[in-house]
VEXDREN-2710 file (C-alpha; in Angstrom, 1 decimal):
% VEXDREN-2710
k/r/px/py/pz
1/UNK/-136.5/-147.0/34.1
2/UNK/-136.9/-145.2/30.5
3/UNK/-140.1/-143.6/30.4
4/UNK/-140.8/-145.8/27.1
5/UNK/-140.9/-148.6/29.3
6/UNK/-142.6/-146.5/32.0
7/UNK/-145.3/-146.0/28.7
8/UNK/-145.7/-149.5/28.0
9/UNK/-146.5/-150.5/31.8
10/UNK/-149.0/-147.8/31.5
11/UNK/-150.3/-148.6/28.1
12/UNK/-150.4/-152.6/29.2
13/UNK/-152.0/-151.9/33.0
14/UNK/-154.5/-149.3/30.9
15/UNK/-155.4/-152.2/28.2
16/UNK/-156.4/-155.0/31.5
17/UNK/-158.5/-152.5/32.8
18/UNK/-160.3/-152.2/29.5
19/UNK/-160.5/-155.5/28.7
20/UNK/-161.5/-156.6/32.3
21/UNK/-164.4/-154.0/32.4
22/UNK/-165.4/-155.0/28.6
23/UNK/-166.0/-158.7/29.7
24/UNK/-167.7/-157.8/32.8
25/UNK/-170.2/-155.9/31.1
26/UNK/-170.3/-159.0/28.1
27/UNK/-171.2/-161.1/30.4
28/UNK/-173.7/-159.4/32.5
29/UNK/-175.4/-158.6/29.1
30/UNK/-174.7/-162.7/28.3
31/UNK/-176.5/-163.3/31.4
32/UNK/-179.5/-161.0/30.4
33/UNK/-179.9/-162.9/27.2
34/UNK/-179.5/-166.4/28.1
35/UNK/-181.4/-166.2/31.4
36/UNK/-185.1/-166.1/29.9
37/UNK/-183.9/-168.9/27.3
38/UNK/-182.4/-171.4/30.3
39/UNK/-185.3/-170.7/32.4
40/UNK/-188.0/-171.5/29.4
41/UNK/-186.3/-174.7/28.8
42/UNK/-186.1/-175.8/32.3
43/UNK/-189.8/-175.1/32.8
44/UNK/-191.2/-176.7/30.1
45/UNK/-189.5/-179.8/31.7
46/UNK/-190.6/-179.2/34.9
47/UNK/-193.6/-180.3/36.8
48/UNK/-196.9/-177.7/36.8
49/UNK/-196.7/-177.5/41.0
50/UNK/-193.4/-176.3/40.5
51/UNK/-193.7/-174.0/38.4
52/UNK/-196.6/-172.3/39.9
53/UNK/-194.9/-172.6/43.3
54/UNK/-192.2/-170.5/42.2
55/UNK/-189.2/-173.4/42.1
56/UNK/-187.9/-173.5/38.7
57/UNK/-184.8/-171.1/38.8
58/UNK/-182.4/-172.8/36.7
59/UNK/-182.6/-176.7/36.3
60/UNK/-185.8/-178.3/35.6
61/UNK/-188.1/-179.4/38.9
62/UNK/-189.3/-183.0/38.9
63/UNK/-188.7/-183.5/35.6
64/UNK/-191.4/-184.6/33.4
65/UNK/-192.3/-184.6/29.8
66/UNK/-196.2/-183.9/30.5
67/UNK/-196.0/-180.5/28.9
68/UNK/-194.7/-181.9/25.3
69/UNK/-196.8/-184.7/25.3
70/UNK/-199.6/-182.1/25.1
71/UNK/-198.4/-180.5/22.6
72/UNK/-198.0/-183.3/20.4
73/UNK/-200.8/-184.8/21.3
74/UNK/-202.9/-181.6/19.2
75/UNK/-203.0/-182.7/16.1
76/UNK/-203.2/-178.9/14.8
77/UNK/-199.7/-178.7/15.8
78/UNK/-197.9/-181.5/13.7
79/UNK/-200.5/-179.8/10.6
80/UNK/-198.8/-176.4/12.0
81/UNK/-195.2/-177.6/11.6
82/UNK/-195.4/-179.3/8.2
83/UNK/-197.0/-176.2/6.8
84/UNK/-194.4/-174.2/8.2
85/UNK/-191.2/-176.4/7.2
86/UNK/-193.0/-175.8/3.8
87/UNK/-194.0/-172.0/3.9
88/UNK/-189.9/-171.5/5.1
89/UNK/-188.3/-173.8/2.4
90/UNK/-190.3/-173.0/-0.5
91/UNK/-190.4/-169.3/0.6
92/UNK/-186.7/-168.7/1.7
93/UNK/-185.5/-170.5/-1.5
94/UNK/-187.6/-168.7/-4.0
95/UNK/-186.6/-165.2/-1.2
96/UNK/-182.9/-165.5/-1.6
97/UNK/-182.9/-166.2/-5.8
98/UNK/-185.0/-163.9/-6.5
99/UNK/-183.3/-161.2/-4.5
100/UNK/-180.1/-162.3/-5.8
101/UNK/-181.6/-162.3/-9.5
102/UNK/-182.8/-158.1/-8.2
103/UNK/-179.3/-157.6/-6.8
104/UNK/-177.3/-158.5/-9.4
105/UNK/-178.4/-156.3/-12.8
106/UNK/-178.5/-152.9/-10.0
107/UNK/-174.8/-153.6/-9.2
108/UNK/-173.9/-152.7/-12.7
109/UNK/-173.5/-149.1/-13.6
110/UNK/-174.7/-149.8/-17.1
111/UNK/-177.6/-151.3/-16.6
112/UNK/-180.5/-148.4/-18.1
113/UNK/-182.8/-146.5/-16.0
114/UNK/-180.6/-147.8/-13.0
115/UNK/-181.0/-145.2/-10.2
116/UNK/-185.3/-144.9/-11.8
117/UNK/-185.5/-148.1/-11.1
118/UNK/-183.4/-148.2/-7.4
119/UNK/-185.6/-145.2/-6.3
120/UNK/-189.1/-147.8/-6.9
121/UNK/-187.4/-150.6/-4.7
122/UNK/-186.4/-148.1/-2.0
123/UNK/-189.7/-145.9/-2.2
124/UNK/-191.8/-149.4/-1.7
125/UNK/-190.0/-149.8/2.1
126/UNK/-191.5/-146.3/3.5
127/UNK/-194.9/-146.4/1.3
128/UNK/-197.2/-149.2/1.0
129/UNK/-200.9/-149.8/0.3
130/UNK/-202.2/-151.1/3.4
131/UNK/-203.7/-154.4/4.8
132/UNK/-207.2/-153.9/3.4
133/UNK/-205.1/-153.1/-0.6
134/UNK/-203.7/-156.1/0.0
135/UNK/-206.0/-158.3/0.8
136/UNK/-208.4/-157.2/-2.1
137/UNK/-205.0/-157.5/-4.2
138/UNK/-205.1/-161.2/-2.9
139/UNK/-208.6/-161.8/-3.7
140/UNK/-208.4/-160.7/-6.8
141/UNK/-205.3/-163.0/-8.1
142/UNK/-207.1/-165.7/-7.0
143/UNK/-205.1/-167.0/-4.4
144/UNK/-206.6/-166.4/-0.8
145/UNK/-207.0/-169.8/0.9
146/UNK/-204.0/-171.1/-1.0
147/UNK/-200.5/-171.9/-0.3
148/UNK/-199.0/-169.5/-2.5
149/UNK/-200.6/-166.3/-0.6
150/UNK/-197.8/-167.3/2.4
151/UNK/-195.0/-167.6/-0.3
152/UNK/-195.3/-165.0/-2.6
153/UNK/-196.4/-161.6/-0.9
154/UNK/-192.8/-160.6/1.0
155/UNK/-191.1/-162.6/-1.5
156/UNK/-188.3/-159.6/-1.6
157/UNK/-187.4/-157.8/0.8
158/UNK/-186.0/-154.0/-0.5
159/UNK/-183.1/-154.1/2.5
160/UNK/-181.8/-157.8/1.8
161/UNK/-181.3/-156.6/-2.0
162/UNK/-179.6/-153.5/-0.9
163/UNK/-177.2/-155.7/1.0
164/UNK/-176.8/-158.0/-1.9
165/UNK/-176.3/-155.9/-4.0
166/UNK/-173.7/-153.7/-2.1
167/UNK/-172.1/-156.9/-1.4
168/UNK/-171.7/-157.9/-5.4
169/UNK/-170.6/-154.3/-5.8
170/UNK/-167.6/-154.7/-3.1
171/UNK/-166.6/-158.5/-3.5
172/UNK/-166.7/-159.6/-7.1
173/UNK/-164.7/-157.6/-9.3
174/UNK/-165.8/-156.6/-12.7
175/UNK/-162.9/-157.6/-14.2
176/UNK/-163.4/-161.7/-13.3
177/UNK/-167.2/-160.9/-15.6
178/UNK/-165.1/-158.7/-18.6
179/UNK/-162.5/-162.2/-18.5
180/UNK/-165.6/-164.4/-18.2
181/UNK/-167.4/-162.2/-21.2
182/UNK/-164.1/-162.3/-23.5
183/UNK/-164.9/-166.5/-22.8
184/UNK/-168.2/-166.5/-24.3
185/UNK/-170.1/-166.2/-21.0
186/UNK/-172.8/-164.4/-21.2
187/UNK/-175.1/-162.9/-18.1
188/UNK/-177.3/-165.9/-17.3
189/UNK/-174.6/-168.5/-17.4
190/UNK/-172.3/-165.9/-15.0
191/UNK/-175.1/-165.6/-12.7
192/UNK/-175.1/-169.5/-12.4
193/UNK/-171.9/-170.5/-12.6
194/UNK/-170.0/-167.7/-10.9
195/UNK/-171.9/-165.5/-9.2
196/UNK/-173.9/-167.1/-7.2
197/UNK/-171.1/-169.8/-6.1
198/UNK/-169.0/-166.2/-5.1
199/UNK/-172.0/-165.6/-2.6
200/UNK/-172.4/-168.2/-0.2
201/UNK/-171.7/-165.4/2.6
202/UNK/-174.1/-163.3/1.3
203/UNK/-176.8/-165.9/0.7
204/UNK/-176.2/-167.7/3.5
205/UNK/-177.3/-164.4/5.2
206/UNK/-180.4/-164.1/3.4
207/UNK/-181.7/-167.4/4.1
208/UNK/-181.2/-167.0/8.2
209/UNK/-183.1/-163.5/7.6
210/UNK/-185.8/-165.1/5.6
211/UNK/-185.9/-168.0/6.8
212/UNK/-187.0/-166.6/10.6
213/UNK/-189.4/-164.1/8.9
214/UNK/-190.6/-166.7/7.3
215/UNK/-190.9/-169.8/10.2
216/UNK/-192.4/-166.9/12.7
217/UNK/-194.9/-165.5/10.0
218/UNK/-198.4/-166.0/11.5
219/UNK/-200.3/-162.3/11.0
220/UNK/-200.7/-163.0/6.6
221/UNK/-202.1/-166.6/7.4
222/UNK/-204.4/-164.5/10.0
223/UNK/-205.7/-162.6/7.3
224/UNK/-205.4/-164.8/4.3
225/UNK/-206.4/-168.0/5.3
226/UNK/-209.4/-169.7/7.2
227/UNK/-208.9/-173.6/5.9
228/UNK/-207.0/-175.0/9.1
229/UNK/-205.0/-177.5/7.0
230/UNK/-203.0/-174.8/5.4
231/UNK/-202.7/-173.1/8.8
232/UNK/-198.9/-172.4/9.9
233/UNK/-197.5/-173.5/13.3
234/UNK/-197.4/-169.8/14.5
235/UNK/-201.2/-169.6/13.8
236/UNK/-202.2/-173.1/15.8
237/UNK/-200.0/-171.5/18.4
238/UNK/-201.7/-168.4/19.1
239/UNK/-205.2/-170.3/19.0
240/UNK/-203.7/-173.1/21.8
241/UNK/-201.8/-169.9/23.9
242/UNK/-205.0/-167.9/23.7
243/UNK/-207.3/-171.0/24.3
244/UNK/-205.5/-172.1/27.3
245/UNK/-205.6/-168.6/29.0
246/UNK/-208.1/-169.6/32.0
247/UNK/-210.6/-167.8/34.0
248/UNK/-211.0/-167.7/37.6
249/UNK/-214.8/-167.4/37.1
250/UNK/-215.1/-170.3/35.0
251/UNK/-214.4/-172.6/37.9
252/UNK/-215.6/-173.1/41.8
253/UNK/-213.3/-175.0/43.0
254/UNK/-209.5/-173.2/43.6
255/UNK/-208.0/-176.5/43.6
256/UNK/-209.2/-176.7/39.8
257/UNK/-208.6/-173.5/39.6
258/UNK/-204.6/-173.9/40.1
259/UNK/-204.5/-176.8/38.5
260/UNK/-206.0/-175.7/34.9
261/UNK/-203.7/-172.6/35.4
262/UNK/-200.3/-174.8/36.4
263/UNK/-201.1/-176.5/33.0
264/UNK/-201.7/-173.4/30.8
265/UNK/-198.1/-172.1/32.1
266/UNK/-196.4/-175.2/31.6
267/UNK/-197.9/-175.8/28.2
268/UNK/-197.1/-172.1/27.0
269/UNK/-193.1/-172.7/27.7
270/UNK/-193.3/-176.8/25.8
271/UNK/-195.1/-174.6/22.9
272/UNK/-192.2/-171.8/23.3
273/UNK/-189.3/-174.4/23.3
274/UNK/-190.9/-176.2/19.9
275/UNK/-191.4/-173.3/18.1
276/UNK/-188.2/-171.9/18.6
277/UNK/-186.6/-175.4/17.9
278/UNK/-186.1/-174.8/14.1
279/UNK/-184.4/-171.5/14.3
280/UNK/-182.3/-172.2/17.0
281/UNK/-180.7/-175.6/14.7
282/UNK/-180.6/-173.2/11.8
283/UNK/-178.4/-170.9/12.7
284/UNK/-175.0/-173.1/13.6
285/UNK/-175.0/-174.2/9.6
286/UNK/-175.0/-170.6/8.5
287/UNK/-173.2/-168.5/11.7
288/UNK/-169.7/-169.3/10.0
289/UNK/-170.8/-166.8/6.3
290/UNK/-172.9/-164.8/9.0
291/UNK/-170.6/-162.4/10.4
292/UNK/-168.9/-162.5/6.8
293/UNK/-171.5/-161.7/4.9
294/UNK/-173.3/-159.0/6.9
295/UNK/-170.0/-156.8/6.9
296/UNK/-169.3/-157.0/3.3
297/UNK/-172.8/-155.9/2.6
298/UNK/-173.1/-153.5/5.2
299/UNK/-172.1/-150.1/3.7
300/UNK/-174.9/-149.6/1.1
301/UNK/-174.3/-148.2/-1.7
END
């Protein structure tokens, strides 16, 4: 035998052993991940005595809906979710066009007071006024208590533009614009017409990153907001989580006792499970740009 071939038994033994160890430890780490998530979903469909007793491992004990008929039997939390599906549309939408609209005069080199005007975006993501600037900030546009204080603050975020605009930079040439400008295009109709249909990957991105952000924002509707109507799902929540935390000295009888505290568990995983509901649907309609878009935009520039 040639040692070339004597190489290439080597080199091919070498490469199984790599590969075989790579997907052991992929799927331990797999296993790590998806774990918690199985074992929240088969709890909140599981009875309260099993769950305090210790039996739900990985399929659902005596199956029962009990815990999400609690949930939905709060008003608060079907108040919660339209305000939130409103918060996240309204908010991701205006998020990734205006970040796009930021993104796309700093990817061209003539564009005055270019790096001035970079160095504000990037100084704003290590420096920033507070909570207590804020909220007077807030107050004094008029629009605590209001919708718009859970759309517009965060409206841009500094690192999305920097990925948008690195992506431009790296994906649409400047000579499709110079063809588009010798047509009678100008910057506004390229934006529209070209640009933006270019960057699905990109955008597509953006939303998923917003869109969570946005869907698990509950800390500005803390601060901003005491009408409950306007209260987001994440806020109704926290009050039902922290509500249902029970007391051993509340109560004189254990039976009670373990019963109030079988249905604070099992109502904490149903609340878990429809708060994460959302996200989870999102992401199949945007995981095929998702890879895409986060590696062309990954080297900023």
């Amino acid at each position: 035998m040639t040692n070339t071939k004597r190489n290439k038994i080597r080199d091919s033994f070498d490469d199984k052993v790599y590969y075989l160890i790579v997907n052991i430890i992929l799927a331990i780490v797999a296993i790590c991940v998806l774990y918690p998530l199985i074992f929240v979903v088969s709890a909140s469909f599981s009875s309260r005595e099993a769950i305090m007793s210790g039996r739900v491992f990985l399929w659902p004990i005596d199956f029962t809906l009990e815990g999400y008929q609690l949930v939905f039997q709060n008003r608060n939390v079907i108040i919660g979710y339209r305000n939130s599906l409103i918060y996240t549309f309204f908010g991701t939408s205006l998020s990734v066009f205006f970040t796009m609209v930021c993104a796309y005069p700093l990817s061209k080199k003539e564009l005055p007071f270019r790096k001035p005007i970079m160095f504000l975006f990037i100084f704003t993501m290590f420096f920033g006024g507070g909570m207590i600037p804020n909220f007077m900030l807030m107050r004094s546009l008029g629009i605590l208590n209001t919708r718009t204080v859970m759309i517009i603050p965060g409206m841009i975020s500094v690192f999305n533009m920097i990925i948008a605009r690195t992506f431009i930079i790296n994906t649409i040439p400047e000579e499709l614009q110079d063809a588009a400008m010798i047509d009678g295009c100008r910057h506004t109709k390229f934006f529209f017409k070209i640009l933006l249909p270019l960057s699905k990957a990109v955008m597509a991105v953006l939303a998923l990153q917003y869109g969570v952000g946005r869907w698990n924002a509950w800390f500005g509707a803390l601060i901003y907001l005491t009408d409950r109507s306007l209260f987001p799902l994440q806020l109704f929540l926290r009050q039902i989580l922290i509500a249902n935390q029970i007391s051993a000295q509340d109560f004189a009888d254990p039976e009670m006792i373990e019963a109030m505290q079988g249905m604070a568990e099992l109502l904490q995983y149903s609340l878990i499970v429809v708060a994460s509901v959302p996200v989870i649907l999102l992401y199949p309609l945007v995981q095929k740009y998702f890879t895409k878009g986060v590696m062309l935009g990954s080297v900023k520039g």
